[in-house]
C-alpha angles and dihedrals in degrees: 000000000000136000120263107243087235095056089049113100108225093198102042120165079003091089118067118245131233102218129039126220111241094265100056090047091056094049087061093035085056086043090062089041076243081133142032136194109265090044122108125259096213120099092016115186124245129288122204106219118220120242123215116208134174134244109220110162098072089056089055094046088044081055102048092052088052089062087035088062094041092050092053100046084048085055081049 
């Protein structure tokens, strides 16, 4: 059976999760040095989850000198 293409995500892993599975929390945890080895994996502390976010608005600015640029050599 296949999918609905409304149910399909276009982004997929694009997008950045909320929560983290048990593996790649211990990998962090071990990162600190929050969680060693021998110790269970069983009522893990909290890991904050880094968000990536664009910055856009130099792009635009960025965009509107280079109009800027072309406006004034079509006055020349």
């Amino acid at each position: 059976m296949t999918i609905d293409k409304s149910l399909k995500i276009s982004r997929g892993a694009i997008q950045s999760r909320n929560v983290l599975t048990r593996v790649e929390r211990l990998k962090q945890l071990a990162e600190e040095e929050r969680w060693n080895t021998g110790d269970s994996p069983f009522g893990l502390p909290k890991v904050r989850v880094q968000k990536v976010s664009l910055k856009r608005k130099k792009k635009v600015k960025q965009v509107e000198e280079d109009t800027a640029v072309e406006a004034g050599s079509a006055e020349e």
